[in-house]
C-alpha positions in Angstrom: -4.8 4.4 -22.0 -8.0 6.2 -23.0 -9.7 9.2 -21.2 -12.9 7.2 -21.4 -11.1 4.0 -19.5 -9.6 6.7 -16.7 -13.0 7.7 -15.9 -13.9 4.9 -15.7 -11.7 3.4 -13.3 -12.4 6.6 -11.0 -15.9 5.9 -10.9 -15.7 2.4 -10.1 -13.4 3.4 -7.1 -15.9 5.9 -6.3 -18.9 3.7 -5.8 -17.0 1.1 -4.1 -15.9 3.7 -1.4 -19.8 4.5 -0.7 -20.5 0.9 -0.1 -22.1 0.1 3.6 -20.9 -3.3 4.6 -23.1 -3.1 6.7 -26.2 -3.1 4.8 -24.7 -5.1 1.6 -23.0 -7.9 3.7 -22.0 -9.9 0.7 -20.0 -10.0 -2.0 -23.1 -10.2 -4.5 -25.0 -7.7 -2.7 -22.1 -5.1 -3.3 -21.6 -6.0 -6.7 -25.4 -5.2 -7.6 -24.8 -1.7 -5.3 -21.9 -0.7 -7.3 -23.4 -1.3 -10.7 -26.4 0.7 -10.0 -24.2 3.8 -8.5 -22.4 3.8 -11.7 -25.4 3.7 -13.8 -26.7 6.6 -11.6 -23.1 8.7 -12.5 -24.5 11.2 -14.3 -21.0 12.5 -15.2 -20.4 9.9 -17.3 -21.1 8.9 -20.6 -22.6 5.9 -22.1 -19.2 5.2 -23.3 -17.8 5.4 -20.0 -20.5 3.4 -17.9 -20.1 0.4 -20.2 -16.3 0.2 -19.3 -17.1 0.9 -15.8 -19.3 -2.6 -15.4 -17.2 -4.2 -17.5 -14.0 -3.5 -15.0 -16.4 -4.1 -12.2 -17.6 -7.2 -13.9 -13.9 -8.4 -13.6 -13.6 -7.7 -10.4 -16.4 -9.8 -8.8 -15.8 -12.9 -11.3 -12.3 -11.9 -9.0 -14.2 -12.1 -5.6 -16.5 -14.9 -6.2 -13.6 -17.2 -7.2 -11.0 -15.7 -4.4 -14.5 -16.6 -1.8 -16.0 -19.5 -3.5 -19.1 -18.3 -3.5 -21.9 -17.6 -6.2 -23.5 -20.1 -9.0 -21.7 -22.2 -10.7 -21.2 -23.3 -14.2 -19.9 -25.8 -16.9 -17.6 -23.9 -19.2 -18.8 -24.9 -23.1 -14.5 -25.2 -23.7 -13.8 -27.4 -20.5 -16.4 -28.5 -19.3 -15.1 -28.0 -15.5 -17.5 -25.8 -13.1 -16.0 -22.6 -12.8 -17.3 -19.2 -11.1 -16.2 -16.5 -13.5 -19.1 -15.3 -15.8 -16.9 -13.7 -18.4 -14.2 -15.9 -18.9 -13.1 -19.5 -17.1 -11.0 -19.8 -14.7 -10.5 -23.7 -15.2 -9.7 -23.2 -19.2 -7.0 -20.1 -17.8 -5.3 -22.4 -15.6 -5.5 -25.4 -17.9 -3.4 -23.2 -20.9 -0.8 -22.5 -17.8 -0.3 -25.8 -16.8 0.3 -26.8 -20.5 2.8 -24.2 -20.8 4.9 -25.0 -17.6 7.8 -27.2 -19.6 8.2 -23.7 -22.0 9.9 -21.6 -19.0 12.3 -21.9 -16.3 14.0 -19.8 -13.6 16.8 -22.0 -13.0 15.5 -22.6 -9.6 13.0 -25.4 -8.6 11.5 -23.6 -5.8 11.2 -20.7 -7.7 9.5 -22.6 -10.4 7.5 -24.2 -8.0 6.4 -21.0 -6.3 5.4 -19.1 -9.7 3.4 -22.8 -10.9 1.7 -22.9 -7.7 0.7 -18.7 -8.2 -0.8 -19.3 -11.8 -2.4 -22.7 -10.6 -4.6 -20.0 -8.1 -4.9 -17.5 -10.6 -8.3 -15.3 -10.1 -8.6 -13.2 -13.2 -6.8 -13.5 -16.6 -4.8 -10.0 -15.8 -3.1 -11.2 -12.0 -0.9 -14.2 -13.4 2.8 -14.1 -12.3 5.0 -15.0 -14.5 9.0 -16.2 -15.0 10.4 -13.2 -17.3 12.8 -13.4 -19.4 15.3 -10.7 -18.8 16.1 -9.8 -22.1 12.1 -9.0 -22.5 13.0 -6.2 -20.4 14.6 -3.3 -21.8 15.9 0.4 -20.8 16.9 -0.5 -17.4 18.0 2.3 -15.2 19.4 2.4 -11.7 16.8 4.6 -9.6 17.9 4.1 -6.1 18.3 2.1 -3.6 16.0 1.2 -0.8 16.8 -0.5 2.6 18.8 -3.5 1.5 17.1 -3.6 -2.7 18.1 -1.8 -5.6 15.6 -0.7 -7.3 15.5 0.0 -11.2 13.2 1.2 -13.4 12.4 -0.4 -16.9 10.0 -1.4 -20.3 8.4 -4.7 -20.4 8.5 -4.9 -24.0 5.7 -8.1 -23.9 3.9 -6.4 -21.0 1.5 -8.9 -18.5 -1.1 -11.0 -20.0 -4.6 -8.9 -20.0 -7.3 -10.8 -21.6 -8.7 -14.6 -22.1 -9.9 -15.3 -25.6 -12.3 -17.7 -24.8 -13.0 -18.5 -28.7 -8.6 -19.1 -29.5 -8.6 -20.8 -26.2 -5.6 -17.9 -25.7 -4.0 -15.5 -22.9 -3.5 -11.8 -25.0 -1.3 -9.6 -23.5 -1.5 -5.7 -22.5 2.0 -4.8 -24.6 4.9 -2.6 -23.5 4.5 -1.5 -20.0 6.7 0.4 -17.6 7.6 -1.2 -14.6 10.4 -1.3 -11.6 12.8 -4.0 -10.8 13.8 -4.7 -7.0 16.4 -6.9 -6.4 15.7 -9.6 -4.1 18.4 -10.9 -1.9 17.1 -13.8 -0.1 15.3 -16.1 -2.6 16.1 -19.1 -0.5 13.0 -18.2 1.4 10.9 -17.9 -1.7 7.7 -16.4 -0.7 4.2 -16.2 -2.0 3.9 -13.0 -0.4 5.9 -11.6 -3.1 3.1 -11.7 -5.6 0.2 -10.5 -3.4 -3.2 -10.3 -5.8 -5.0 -8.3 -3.6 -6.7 -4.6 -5.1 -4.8 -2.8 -2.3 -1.5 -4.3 -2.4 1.0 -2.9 -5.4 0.8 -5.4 -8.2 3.7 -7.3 -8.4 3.9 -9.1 -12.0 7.0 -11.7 -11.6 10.4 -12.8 -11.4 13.1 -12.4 -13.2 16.8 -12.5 -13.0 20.1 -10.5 -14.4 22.0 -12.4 -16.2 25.4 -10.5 -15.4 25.5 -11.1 -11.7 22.9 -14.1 -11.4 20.4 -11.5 -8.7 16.5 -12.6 -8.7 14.2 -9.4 -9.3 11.0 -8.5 -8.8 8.8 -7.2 -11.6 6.6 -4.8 -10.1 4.1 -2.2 -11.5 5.6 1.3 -11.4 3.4 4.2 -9.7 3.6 7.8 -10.0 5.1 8.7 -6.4 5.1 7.6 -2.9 2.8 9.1 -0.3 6.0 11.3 1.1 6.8 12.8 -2.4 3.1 13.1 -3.0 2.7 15.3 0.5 5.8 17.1 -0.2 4.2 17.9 -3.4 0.7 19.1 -2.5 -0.3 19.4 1.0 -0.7 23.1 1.1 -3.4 22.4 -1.6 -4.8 19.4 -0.2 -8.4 19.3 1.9 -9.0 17.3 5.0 -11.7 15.5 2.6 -8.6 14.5 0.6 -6.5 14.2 3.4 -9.0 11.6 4.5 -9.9 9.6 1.8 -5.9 9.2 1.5 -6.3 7.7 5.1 -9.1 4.9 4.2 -6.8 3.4 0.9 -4.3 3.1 3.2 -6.2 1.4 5.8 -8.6 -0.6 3.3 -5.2 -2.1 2.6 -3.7 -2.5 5.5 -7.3 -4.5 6.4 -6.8 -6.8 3.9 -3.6 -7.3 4.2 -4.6 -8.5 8.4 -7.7 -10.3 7.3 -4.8 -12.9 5.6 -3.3 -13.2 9.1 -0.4 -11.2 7.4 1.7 -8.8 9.3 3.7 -6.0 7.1 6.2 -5.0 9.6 7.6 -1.9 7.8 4.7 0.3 7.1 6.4 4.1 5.9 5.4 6.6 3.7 8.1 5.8 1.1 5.7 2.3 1.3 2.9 3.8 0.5 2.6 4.6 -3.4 0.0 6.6 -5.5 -0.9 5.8 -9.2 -3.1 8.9 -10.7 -4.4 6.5 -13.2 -6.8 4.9 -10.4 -6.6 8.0 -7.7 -5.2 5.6 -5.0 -2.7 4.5 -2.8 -1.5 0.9 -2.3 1.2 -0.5 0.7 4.0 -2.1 -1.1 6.8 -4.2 0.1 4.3 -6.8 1.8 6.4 -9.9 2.4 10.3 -9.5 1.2 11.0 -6.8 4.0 14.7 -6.8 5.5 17.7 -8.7 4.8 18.8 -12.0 4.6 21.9 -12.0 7.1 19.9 -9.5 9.7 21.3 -10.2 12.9 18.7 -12.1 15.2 18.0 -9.7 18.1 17.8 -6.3 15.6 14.9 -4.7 13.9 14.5 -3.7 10.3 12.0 -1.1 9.7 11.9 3.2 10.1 12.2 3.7 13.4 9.2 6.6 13.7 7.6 4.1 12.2 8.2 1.4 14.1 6.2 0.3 17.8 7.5 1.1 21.1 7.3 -2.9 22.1 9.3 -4.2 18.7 11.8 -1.7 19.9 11.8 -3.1 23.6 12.3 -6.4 22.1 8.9 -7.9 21.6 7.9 -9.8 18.3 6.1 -7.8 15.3 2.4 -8.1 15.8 -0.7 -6.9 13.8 -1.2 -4.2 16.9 2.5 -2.9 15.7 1.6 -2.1 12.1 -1.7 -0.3 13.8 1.1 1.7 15.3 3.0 2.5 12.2 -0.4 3.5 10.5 -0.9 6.1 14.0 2.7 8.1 12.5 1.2 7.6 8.7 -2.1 9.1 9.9 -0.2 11.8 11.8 1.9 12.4 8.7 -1.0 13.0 6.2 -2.3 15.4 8.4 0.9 17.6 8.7 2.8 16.8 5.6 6.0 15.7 7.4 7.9 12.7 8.6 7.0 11.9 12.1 10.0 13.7 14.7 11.3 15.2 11.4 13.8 17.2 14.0 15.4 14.6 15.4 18.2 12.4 15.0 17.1 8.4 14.8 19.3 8.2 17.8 18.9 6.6 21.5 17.4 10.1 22.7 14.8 9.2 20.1 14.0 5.9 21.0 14.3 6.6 24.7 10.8 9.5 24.1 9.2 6.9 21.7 9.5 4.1 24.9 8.4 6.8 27.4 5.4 7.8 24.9 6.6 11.1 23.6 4.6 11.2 20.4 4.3 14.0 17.5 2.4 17.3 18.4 -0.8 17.1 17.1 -1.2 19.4 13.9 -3.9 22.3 15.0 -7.1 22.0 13.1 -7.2 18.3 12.8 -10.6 16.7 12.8 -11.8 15.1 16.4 -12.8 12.2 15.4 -9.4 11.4 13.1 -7.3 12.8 15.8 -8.9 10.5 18.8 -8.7 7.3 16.6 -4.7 8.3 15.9 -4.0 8.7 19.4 -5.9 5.2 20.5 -3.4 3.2 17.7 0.1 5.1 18.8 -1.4 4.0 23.0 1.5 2.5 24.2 -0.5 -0.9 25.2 -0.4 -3.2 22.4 -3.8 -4.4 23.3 -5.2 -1.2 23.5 -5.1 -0.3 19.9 -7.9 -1.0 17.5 -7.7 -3.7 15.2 -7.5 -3.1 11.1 -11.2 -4.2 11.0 -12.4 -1.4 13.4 -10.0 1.1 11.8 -11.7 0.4 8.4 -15.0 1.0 10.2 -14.4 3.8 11.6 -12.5 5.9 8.8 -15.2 4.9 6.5 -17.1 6.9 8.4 -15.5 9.7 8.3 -15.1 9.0 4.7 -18.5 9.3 3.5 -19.1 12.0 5.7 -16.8 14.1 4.7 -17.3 13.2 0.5 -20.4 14.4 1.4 -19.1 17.9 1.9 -18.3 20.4 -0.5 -16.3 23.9 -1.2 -14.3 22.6 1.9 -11.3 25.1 2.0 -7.4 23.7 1.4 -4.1 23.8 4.4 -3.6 27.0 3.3 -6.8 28.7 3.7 -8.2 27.3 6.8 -4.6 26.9 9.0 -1.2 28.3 8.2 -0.3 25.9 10.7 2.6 28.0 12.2 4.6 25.3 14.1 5.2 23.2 10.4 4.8 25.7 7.7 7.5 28.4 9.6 9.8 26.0 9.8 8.9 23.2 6.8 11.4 24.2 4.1 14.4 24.2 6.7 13.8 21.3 8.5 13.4 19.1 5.6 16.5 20.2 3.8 18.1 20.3 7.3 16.5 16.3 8.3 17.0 15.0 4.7 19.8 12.7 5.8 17.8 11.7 8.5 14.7 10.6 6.2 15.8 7.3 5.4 14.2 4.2 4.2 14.3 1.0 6.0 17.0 0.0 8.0 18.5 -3.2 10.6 18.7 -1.3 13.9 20.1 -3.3 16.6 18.5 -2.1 20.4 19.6 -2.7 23.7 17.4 -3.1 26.8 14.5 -0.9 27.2 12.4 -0.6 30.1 8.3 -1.3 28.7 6.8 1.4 26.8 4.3 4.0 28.8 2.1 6.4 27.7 3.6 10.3 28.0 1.2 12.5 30.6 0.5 15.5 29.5 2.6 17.5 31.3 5.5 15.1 29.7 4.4 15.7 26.0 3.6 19.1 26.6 7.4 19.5 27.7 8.5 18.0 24.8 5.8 19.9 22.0 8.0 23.0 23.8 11.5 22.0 23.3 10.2 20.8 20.0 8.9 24.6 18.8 12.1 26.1 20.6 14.9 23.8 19.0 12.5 24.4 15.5 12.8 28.5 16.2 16.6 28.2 16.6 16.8 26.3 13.4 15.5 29.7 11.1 17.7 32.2 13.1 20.2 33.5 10.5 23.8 33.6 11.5 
């Protein structure tokens, strides 16, 4: 892709992030603030303005269509009253419908489920699609992840990209890299698995091997996950960064709740970056866990994973607001919540009696108070996604407001983690798992540590850490 279409994208993302949804309460109203923020961009050129409206031109045809709202019209091709200014959405799903007989999965519900995703298709670029697998080329085992193995791999054709309105045709993007994830349940075929939404990694299709018969996913490969990506840079990183790292993750979180959808496994190895857009995106939303898990056990990261879920309570919206509390503390230390210790009973026994990570010196007030209300032991008193996005929007703005703010390194050398960082994660690896089914016994309900109790614990936390570097 071109330089020009790169900053492009940034600067779209940029102006959406400074958007008050409080003052532009539509989806019209934001559309008109964004174009005029991106016309005001002085850093870019003509050039790179133009393909800035056009991308956000695609992406409110997107909203008015996903929200039925805005003026209609009667496409010339048609003539069926669609939404979308720059293409129709009517003359999209028409070509798809016509093109049903030409593919099959070998699987009726699968069939069903793909013809019922392109019969909702927003914009000409989101379509799923039944892949052929011999489109797909260069397929190498990566690794495997809780109960999928996961591949990478070239789409030689590549997702459709455009609609030429004058051929009445879908064009398609070409050869694109992407990851395949085995499925192992397709019985429960789930829309889920092809989530549209901006926030949510875009998931392309199915298709299956035709050695062993598995369903895959098709999914769009990103650079890193949000672990590898700390691992990588948080001594360089700012708490601006640290920050705006902490509203994509909860942008998406919020739109995955405003669906009255629960994820249920929120981690860091979840969380992927793509440097072509400068963002993060949850993944995994909706094929989470095996098919034979046993009915009384839990899949998930057990850090990650709310003190009620483990003491036998359903999965709720208020539990992912929980796992978002340890992916919040994570971002600000650059380490795996309770890195030290072994995902054992004694573990779970300190996450039921509200033994929490030490909080890393130097984190911002307000970001450390809103952590500590979502990891409160109560359910109930946690905020919801909606007041999270609120609130760390924020902080957000104020804090892209700032400049010359100083990186981890020069404002904290943050003794407790950096002493001990290189150890303990060599010495944890095998402890810094993905996903797994982890079967609990009885629990008494979850409290909330005093302070006494967590400062205890912070202590025997720095002392076991200390014995850790002592040379033999």
């Amino acid at each position: 892709m071109s330089s020009s279409i790169d900053f492009a994208l940034v600067a779209v993302n940029r102006a959406r992030d400074l958007v008050d949804y409080n003052i532009y309460v539509n989806i019209h109203k934001q559309h008109e603030y964004v174009k005029q923020k991106i016309l005001e961009d002085n850093s870019l050129t003509k050039k790179e303005k133009t393909e800035a409206i056009r991308i956000e031109n695609n992406s409110y045809d997107r909203d008015k269509i996903n929200h039925n709202s805005g003026t209609k019209r009667i496409c010339e091709s048609c003539n069926q009253e669609c939404l979308a200014t720059f293409y129709c959405e009517c003359c999209i799903r028409n070509h798809l419908r016509v093109k049903f007989s030409n593919w099959t999965s070998g699987n009726a519900d699968i069939d069903n489920l793909i013809q019922k995703c392109q019969m909702e298709t927003l914009l000409p670029n989101t379509i799923i699609e039944w892949i052929p697998y011999d489109r797909i080329k260069n397929i190498k085992f990566l690794t495997k992840g809780g109960y999928s193995e996961i591949y990478t791999a070239v789409w030689i054709d590549g997702s459709y990209d455009k609609w030429d309105s004058k051929k009445q045709q879908l064009k398609r993007f070409g050869r694109v890299n992407v990851i395949l994830k085995t499925l192992g349940n397709v019985e429960s075929e789930n829309q889920r698995w092809f989530e549209e939404r901006p926030s949510i990694v875009r998931c392309y299709g199915l298709t299956q091997n035709t050695s062993n018969g598995n369903y895959m996913l098709v999914i769009r490969k990103m650079d890193m996950d949000l672990r590898k990506y700390l691992q990588q840079n948080h001594n360089q990183l700012t708490w601006k960064e640290r920050i705006q790292i902490t509203y994509d993750i909860i942008i998406a979180l919020y739109n995955i709740h405003r669906e009255n959808a629960i994820h249920r496994d929120l981690h860091s190895k979840n969380i992927l970056y793509i440097h072509y857009y400068q963002k993060f995106y949850i993944s995994d939303l909706g094929f989470c866990g095996p098919a034979d898990k046993p009915s009384k056990s839990i899949y998930g990261n057990l850090p990650y994973i709310a003190p009620e879920v483990i003491a036998g309570k359903q999965a709720t919206k208020a539990s992912d607001i929980y796992s978002f509390a340890m992916l919040m503390w994570e971002i600000s230390s650059g380490q795996p919540p309770f890195i030290n210790y072994e995902h054992d009973y004694d573990l779970v026994m300190n996450i039921i009696n509200g033994i929490r990570p030490r909080i890393v010196s130097g984190t911002p007030l307000e970001y450390k108070n809103l952590m500590k209300q979502c990891w409160d032991a109560d359910p109930l008193k946690r905020p919801d996604a909606y007041t999270l996005y609120k609130k760390m929007r924020e902080i957000n703005l104020y804090y892209q407001k700032k400049s010359n703010e100083p990186t981890q390194l020069e404002i904290n050398k943050n003794f407790e983690i950096n002493k001990t960082s290189s150890f303990k994660t060599n010495y944890a690896s095998s402890r810094l798992s993905t996903s797994k089914v982890h079967q609990f016994g009885f629990f008494p309900e979850p409290k909330n540590a005093t302070e006494e109790e967590q400062e205890g614990m912070n202590e025997q936390f720095l002392f076991e850490s200390y014995l850790l570097i002592i040379p033999n």
